[in-house]
N, CA, C, O and CB atoms as a CASP TS submission, in Angstrom:
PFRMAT TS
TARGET T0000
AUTHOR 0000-0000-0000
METHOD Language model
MODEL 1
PARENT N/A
ATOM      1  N   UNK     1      -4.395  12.362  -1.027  1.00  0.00           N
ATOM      2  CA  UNK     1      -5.045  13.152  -2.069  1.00  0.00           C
ATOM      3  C   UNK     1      -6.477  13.467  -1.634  1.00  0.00           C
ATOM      4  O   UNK     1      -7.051  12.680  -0.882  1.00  0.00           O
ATOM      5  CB  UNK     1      -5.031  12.397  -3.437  1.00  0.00           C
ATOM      6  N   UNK     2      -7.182  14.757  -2.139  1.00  0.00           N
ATOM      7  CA  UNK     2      -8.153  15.007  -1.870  1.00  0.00           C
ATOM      8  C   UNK     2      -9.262  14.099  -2.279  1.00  0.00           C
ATOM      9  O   UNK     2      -9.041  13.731  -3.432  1.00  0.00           O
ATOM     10  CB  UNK     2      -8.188  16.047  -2.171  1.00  0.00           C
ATOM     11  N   UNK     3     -10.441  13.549  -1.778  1.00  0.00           N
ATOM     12  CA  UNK     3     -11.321  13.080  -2.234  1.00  0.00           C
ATOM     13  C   UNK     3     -12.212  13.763  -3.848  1.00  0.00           C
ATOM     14  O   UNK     3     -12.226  13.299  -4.988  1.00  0.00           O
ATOM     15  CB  UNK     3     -11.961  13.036  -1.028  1.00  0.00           C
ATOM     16  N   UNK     4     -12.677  14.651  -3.436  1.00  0.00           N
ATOM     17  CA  UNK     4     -13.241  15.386  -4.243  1.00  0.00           C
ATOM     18  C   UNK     4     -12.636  15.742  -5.114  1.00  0.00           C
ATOM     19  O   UNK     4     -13.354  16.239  -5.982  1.00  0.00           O
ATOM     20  CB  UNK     4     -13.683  16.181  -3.856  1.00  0.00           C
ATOM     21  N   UNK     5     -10.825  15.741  -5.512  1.00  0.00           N
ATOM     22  CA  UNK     5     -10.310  15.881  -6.694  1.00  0.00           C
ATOM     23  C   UNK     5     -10.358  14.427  -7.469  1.00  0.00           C
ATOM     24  O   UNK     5      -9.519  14.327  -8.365  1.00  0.00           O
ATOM     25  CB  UNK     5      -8.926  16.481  -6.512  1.00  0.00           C
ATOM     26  N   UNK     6     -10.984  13.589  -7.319  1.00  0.00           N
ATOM     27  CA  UNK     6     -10.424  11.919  -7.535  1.00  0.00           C
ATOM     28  C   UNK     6     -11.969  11.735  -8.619  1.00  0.00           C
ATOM     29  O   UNK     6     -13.133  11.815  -8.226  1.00  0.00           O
ATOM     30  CB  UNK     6     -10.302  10.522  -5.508  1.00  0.00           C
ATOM     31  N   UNK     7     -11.492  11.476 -10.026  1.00  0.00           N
ATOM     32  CA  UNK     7     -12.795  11.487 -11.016  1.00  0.00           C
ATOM     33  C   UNK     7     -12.507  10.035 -11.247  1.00  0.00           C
ATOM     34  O   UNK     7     -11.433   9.488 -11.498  1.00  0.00           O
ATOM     35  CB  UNK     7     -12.850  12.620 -12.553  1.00  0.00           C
ATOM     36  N   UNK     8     -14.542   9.186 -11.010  1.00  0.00           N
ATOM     37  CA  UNK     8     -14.358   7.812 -10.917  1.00  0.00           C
ATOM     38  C   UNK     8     -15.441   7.480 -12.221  1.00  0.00           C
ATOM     39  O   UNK     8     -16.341   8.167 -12.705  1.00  0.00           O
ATOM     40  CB  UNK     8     -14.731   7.128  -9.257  1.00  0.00           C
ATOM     41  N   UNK     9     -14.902   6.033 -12.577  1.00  0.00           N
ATOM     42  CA  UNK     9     -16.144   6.108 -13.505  1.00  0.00           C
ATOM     43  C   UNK     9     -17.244   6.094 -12.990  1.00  0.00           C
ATOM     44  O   UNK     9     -17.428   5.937 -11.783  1.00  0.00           O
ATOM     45  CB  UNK     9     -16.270   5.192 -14.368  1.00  0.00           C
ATOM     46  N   UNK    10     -18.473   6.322 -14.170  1.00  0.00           N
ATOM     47  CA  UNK    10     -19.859   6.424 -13.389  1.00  0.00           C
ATOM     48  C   UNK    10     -20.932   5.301 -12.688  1.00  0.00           C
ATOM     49  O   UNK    10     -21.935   5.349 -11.977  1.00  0.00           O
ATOM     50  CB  UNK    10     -20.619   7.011 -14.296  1.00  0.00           C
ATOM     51  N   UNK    11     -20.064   4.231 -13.355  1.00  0.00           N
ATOM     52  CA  UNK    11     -20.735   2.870 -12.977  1.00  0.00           C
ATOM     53  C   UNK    11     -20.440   2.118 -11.225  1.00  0.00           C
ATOM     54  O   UNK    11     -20.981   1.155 -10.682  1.00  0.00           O
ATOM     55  CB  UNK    11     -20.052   1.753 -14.238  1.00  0.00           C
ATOM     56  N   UNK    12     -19.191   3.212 -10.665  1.00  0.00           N
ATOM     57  CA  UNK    12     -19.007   3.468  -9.778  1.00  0.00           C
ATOM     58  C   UNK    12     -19.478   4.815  -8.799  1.00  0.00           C
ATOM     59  O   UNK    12     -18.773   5.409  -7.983  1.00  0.00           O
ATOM     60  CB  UNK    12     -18.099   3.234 -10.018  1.00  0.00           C
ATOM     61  N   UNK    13     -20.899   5.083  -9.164  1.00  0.00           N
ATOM     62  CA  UNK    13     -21.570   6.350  -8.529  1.00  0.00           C
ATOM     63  C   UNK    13     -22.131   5.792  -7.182  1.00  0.00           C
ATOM     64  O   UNK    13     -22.141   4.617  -6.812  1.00  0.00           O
ATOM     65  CB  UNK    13     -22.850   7.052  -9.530  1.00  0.00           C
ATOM     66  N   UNK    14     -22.606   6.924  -6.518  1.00  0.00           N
ATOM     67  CA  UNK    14     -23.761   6.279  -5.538  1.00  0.00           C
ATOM     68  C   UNK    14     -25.092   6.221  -6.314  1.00  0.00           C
ATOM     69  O   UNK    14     -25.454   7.228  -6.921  1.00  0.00           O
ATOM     70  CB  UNK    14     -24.023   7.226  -4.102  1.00  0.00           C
ATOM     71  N   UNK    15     -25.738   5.255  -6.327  1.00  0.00           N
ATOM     72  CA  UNK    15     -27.753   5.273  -6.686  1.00  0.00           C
ATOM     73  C   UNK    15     -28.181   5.600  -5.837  1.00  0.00           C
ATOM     74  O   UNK    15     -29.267   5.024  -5.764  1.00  0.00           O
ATOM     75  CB  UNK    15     -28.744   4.021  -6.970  1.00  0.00           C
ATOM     76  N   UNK    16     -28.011   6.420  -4.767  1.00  0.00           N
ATOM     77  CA  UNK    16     -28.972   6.423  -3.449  1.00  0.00           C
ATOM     78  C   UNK    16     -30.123   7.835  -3.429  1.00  0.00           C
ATOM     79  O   UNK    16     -31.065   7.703  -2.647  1.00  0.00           O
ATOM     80  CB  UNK    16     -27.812   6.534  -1.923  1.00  0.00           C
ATOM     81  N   UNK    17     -30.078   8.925  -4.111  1.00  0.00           N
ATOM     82  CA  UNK    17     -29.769   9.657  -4.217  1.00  0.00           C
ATOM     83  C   UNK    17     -28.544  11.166  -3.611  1.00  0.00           C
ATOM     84  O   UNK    17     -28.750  12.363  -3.412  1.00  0.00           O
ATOM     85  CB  UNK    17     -30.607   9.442  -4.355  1.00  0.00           C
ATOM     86  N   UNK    18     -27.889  10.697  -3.552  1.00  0.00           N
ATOM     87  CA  UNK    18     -26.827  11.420  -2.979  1.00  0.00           C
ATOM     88  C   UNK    18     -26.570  12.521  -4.224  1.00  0.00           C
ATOM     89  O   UNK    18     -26.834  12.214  -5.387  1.00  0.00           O
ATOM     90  CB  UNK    18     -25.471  10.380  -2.552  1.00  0.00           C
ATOM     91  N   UNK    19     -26.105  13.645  -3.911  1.00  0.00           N
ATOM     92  CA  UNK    19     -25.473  14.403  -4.828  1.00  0.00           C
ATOM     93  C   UNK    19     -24.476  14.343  -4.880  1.00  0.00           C
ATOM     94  O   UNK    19     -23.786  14.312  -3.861  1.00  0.00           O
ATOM     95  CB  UNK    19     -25.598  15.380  -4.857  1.00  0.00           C
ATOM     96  N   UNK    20     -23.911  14.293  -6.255  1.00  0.00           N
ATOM     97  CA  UNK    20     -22.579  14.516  -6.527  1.00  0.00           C
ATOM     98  C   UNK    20     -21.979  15.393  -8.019  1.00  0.00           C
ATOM     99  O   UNK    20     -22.703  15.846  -8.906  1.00  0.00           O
ATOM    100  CB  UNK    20     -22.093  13.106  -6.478  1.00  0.00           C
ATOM    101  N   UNK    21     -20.648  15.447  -7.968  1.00  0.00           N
ATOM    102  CA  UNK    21     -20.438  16.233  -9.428  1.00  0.00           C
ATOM    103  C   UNK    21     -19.777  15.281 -10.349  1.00  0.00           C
ATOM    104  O   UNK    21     -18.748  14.635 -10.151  1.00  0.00           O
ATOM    105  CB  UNK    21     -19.444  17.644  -9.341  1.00  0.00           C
ATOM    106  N   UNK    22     -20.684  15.309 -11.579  1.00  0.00           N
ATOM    107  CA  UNK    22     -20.871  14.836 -12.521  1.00  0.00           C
ATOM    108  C   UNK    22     -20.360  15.225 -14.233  1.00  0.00           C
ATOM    109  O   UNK    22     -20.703  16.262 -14.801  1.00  0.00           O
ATOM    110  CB  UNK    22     -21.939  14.824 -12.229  1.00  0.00           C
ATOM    111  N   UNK    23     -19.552  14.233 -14.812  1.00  0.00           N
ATOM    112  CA  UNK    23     -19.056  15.323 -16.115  1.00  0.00           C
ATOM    113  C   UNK    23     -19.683  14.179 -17.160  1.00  0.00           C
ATOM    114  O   UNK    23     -19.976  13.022 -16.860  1.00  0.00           O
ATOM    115  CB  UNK    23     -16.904  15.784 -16.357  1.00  0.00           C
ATOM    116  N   UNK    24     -19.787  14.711 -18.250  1.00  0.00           N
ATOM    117  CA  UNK    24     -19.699  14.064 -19.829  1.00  0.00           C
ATOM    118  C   UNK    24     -18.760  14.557 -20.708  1.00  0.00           C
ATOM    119  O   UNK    24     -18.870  15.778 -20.817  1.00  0.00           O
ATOM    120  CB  UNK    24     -20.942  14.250 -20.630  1.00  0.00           C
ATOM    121  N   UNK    25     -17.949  14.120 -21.323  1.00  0.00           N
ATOM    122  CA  UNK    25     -17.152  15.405 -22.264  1.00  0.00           C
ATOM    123  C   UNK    25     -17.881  15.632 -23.386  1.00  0.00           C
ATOM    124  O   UNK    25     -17.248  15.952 -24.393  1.00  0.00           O
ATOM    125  CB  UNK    25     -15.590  15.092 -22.843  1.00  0.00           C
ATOM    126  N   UNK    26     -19.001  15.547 -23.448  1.00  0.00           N
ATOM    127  CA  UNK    26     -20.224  16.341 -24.590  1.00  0.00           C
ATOM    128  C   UNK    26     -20.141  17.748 -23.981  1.00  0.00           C
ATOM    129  O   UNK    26     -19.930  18.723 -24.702  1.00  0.00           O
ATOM    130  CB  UNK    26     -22.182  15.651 -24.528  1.00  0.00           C
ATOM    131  N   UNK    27     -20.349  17.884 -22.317  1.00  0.00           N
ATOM    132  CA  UNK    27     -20.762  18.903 -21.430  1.00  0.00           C
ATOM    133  C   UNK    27     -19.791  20.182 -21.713  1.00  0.00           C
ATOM    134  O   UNK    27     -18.664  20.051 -22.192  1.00  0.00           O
ATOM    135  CB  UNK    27     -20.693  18.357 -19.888  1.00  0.00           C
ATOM    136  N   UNK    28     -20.309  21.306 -21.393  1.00  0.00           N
ATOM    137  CA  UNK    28     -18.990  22.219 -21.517  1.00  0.00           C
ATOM    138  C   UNK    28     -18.339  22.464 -20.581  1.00  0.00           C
ATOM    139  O   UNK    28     -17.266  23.066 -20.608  1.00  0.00           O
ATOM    140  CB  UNK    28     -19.109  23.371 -21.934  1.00  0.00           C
ATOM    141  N   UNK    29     -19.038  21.919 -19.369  1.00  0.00           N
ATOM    142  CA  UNK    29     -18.731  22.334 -17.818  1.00  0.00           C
ATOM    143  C   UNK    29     -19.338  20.844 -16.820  1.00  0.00           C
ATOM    144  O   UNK    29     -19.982  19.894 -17.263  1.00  0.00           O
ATOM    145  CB  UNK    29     -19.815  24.103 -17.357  1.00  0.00           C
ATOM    146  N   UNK    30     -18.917  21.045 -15.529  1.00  0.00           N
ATOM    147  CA  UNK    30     -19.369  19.838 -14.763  1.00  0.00           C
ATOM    148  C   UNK    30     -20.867  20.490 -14.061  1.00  0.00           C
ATOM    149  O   UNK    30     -21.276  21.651 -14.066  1.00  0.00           O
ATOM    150  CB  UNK    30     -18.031  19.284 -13.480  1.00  0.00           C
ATOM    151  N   UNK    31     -21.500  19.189 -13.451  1.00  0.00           N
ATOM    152  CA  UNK    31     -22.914  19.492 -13.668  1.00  0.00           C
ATOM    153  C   UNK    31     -23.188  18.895 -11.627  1.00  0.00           C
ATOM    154  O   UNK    31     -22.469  17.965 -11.264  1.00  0.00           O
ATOM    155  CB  UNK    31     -23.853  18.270 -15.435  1.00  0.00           C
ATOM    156  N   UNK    32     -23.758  19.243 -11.023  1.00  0.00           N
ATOM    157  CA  UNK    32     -24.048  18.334 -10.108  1.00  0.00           C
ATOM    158  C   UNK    32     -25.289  17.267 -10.257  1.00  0.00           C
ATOM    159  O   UNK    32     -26.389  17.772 -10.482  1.00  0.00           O
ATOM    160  CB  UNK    32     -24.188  19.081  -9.032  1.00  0.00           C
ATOM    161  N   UNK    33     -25.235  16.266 -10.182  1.00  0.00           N
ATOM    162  CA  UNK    33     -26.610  15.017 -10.843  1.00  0.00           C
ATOM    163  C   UNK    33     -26.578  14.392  -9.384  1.00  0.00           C
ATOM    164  O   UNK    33     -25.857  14.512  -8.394  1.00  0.00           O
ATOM    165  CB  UNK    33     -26.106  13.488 -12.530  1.00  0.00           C
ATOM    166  N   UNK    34     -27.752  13.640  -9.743  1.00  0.00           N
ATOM    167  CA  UNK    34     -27.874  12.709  -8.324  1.00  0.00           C
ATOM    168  C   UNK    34     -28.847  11.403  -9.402  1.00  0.00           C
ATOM    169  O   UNK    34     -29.298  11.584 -10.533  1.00  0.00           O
ATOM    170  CB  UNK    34     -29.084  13.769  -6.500  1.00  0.00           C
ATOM    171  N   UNK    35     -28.910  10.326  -8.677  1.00  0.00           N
ATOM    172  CA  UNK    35     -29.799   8.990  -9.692  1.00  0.00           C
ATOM    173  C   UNK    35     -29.998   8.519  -8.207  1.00  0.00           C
ATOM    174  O   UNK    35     -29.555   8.826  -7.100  1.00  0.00           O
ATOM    175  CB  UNK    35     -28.761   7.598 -11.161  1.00  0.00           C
ATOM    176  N   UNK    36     -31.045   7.457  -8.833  1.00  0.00           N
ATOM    177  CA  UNK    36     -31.738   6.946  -7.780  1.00  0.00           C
ATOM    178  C   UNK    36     -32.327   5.534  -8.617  1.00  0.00           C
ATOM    179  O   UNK    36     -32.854   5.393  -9.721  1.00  0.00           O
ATOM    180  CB  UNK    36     -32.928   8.119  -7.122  1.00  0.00           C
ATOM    181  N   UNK    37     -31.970   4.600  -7.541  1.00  0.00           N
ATOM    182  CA  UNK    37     -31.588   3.086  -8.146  1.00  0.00           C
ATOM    183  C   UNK    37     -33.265   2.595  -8.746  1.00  0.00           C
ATOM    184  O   UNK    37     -33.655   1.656  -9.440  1.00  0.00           O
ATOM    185  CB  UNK    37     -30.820   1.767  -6.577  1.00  0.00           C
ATOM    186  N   UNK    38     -33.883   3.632  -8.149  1.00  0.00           N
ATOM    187  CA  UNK    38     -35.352   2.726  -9.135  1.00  0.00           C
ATOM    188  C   UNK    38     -35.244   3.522 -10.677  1.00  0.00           C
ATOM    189  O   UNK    38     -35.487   2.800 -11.644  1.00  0.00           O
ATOM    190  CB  UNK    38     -37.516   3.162  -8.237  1.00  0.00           C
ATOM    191  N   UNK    39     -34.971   4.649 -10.891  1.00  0.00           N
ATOM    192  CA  UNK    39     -35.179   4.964 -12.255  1.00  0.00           C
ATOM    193  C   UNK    39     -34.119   4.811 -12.913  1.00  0.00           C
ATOM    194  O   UNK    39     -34.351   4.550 -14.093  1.00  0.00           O
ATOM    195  CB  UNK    39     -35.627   6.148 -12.497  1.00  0.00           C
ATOM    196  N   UNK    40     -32.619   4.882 -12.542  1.00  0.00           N
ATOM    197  CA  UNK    40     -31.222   4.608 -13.068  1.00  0.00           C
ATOM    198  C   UNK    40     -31.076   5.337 -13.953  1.00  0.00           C
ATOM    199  O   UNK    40     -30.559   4.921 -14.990  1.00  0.00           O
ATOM    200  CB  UNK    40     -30.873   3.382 -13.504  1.00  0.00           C
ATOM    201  N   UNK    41     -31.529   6.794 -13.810  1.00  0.00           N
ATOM    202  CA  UNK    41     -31.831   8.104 -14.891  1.00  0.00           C
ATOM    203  C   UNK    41     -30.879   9.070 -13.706  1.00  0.00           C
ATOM    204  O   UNK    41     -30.863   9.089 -12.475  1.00  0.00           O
ATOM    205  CB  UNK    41     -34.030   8.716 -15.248  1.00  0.00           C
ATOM    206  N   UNK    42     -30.072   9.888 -14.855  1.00  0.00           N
ATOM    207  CA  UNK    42     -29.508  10.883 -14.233  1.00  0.00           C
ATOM    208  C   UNK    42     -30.227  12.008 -13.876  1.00  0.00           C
ATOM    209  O   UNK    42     -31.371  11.898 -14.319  1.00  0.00           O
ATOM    210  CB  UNK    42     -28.599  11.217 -14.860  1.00  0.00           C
ATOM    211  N   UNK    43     -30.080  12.952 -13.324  1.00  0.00           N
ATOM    212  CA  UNK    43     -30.907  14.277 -13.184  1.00  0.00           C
ATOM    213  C   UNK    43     -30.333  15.321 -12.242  1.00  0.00           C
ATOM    214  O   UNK    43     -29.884  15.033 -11.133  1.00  0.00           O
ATOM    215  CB  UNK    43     -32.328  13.964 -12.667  1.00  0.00           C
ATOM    216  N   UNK    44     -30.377  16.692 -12.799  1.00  0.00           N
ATOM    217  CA  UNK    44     -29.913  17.515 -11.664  1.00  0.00           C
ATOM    218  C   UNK    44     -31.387  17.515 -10.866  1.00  0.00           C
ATOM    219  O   UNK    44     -32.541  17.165 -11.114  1.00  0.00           O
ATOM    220  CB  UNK    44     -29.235  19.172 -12.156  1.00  0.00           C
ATOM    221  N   UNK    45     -30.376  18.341  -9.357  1.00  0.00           N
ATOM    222  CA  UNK    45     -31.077  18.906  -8.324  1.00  0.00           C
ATOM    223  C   UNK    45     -32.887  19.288  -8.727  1.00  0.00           C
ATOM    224  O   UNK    45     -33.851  18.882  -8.079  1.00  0.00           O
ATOM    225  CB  UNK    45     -30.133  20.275  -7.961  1.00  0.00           C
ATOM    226  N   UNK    46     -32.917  19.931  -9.633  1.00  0.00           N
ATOM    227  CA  UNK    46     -33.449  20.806  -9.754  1.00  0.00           C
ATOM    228  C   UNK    46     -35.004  20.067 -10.822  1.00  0.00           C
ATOM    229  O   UNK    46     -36.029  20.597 -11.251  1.00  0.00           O
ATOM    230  CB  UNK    46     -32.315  21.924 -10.269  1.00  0.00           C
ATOM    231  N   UNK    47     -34.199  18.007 -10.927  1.00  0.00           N
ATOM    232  CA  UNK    47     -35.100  17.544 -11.442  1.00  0.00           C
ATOM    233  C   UNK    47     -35.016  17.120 -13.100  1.00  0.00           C
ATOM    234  O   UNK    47     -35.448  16.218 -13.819  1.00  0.00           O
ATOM    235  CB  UNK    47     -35.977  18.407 -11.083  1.00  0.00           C
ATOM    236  N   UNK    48     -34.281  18.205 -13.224  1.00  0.00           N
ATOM    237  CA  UNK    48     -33.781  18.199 -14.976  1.00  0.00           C
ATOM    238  C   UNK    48     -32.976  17.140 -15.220  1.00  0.00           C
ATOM    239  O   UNK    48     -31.975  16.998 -14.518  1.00  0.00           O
ATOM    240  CB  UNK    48     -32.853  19.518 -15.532  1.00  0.00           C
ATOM    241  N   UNK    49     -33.300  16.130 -16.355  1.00  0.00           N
ATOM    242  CA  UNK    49     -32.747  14.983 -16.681  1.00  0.00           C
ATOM    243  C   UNK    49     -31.699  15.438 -17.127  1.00  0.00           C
ATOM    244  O   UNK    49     -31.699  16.569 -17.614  1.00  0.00           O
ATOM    245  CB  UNK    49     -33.383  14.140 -17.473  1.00  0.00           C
ATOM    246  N   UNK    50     -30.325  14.529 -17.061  1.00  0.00           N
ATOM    247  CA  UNK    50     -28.989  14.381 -17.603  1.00  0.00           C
ATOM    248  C   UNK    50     -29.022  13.279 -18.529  1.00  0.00           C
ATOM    249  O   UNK    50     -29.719  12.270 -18.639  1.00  0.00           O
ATOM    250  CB  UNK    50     -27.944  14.161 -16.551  1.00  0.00           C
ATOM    251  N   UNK    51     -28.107  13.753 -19.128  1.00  0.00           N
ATOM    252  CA  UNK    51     -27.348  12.437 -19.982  1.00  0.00           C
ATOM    253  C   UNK    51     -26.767  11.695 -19.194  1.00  0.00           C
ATOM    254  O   UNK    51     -26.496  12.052 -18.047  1.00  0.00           O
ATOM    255  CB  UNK    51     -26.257  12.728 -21.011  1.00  0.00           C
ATOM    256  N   UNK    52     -26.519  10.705 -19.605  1.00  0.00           N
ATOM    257  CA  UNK    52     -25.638   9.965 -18.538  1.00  0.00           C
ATOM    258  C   UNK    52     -24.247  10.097 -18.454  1.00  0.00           C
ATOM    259  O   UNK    52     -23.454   9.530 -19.206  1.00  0.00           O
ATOM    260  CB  UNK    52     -25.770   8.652 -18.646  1.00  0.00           C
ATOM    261  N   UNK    53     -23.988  10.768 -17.633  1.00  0.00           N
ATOM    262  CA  UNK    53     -22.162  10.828 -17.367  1.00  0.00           C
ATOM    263  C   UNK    53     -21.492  10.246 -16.991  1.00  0.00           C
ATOM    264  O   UNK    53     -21.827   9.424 -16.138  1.00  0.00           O
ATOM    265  CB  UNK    53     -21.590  11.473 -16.776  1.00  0.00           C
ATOM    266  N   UNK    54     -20.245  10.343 -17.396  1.00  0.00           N
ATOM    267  CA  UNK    54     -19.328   9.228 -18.016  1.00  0.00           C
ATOM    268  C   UNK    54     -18.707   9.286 -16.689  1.00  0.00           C
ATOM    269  O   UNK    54     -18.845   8.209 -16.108  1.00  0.00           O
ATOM    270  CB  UNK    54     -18.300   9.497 -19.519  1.00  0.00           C
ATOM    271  N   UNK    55     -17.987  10.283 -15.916  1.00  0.00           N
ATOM    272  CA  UNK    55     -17.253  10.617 -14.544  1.00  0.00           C
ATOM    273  C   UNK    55     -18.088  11.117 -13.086  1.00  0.00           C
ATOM    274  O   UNK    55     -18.972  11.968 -13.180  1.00  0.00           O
ATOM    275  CB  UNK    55     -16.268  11.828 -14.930  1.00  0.00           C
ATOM    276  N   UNK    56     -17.745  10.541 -11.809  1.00  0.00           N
ATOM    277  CA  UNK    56     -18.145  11.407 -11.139  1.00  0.00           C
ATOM    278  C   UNK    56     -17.029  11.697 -10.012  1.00  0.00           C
ATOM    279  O   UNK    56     -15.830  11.431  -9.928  1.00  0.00           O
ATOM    280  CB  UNK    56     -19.432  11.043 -10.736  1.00  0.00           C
ATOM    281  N   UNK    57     -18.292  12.605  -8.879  1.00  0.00           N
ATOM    282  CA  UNK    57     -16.646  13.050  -7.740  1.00  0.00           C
ATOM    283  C   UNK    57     -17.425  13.252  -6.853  1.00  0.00           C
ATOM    284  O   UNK    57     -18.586  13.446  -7.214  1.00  0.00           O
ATOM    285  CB  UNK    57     -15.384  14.561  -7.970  1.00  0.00           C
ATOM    286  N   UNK    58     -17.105  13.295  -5.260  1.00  0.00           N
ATOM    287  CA  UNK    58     -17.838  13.811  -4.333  1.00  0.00           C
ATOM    288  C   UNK    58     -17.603  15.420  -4.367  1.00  0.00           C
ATOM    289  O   UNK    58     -16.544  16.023  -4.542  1.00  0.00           O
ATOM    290  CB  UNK    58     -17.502  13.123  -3.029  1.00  0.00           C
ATOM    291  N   UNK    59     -18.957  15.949  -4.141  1.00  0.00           N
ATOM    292  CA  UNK    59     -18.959  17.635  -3.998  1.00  0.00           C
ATOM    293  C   UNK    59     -17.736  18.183  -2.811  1.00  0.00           C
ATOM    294  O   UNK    59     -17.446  17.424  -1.886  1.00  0.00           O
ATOM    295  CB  UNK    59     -20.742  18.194  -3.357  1.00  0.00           C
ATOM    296  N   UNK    60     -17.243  19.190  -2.902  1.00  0.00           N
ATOM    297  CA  UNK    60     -16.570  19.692  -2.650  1.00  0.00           C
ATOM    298  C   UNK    60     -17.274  20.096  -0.601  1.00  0.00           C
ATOM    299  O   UNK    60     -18.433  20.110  -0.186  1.00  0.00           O
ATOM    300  CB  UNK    60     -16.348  20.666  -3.979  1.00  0.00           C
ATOM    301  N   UNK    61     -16.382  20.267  -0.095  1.00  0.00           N
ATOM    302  CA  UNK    61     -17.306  20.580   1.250  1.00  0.00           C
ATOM    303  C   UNK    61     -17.495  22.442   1.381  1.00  0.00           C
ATOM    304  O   UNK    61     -16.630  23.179   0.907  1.00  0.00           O
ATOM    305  CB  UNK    61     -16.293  19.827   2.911  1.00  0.00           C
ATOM    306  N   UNK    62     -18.292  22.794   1.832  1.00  0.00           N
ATOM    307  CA  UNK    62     -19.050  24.116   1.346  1.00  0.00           C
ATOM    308  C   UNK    62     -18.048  25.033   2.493  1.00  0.00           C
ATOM    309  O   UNK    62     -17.557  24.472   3.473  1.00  0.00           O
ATOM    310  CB  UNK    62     -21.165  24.148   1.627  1.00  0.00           C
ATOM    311  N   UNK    63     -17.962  25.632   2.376  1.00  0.00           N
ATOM    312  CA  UNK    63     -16.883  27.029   2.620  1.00  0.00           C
ATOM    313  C   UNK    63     -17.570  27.217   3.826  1.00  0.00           C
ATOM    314  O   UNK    63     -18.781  27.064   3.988  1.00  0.00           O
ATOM    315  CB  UNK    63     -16.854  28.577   1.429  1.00  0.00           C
ATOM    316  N   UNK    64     -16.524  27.647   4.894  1.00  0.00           N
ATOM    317  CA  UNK    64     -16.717  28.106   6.284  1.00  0.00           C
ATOM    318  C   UNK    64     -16.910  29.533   6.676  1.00  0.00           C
ATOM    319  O   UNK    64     -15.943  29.859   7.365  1.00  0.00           O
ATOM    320  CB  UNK    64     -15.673  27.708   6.971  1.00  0.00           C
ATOM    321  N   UNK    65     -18.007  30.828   6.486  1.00  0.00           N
ATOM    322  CA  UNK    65     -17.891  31.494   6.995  1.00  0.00           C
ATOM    323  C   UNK    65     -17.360  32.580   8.230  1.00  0.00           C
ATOM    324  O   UNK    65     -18.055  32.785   9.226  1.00  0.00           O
ATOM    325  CB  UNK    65     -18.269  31.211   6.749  1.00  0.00           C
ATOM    326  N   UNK    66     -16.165  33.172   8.035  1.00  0.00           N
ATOM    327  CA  UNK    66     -15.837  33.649   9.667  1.00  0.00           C
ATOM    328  C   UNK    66     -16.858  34.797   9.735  1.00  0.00           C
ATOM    329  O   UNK    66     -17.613  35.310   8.909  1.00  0.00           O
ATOM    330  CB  UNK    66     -14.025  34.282  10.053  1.00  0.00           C
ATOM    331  N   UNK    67     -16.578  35.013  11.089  1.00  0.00           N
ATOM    332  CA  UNK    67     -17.440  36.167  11.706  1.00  0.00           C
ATOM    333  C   UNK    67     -16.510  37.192  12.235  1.00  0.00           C
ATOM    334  O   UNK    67     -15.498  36.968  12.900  1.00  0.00           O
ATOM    335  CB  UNK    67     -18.420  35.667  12.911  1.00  0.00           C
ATOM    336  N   UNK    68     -16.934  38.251  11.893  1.00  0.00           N
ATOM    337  CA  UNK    68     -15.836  38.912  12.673  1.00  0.00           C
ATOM    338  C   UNK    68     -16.555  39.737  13.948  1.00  0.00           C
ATOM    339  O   UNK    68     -17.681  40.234  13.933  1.00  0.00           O
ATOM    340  CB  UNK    68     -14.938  39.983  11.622  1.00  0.00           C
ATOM    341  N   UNK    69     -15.599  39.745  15.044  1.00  0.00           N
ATOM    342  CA  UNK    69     -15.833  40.621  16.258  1.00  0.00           C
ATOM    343  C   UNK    69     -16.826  42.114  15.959  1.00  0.00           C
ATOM    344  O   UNK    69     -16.036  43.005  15.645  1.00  0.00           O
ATOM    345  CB  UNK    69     -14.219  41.055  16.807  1.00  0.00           C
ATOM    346  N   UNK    70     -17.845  42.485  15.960  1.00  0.00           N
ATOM    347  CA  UNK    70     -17.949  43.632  15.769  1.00  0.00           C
ATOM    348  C   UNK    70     -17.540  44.506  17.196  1.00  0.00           C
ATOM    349  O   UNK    70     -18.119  45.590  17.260  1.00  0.00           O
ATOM    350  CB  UNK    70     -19.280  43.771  15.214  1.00  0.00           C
ATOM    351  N   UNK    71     -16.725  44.224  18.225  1.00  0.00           N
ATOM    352  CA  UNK    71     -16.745  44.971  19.438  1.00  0.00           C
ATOM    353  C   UNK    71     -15.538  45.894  18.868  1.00  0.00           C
ATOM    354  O   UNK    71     -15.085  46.810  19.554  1.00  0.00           O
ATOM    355  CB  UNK    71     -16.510  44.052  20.971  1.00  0.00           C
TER
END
């Protein structure tokens, strides 16, 4: 099974700051958060505090661009 399809509880996250994707079912949608073991506060990327979510998952791996031949 895929990693990134596999939703764990959150008490099983990384604290390191690592990113990952993150749900609450308050949320309407999944969120990417990252925590970090000195504040034990959720937060997106971007700094913005989270609630604390209940699930997480490793991010998905980012899409491979082809190139095409222009000859």
């Amino acid at each position: 099974m895929d990693p990134c399809c596999e939703w764990h509880p959150i008490h099983t996250a990384p604290c390191d700051g690592t990113a990952v994707l993150v749900f609450h079912p308050a949320w309407d949608m999944m969120k990417v958060g990252i925590c970090f073991d000195k504040s034990c506060a959720w937060q997106q990327p971007c700094g913005d505090q989270l609630q604390t979510p209940k699930y997480w998952t490793v991010l998905p791996s980012l899409p491979i661009e082809e190139q095409c031949d222009a000859t």
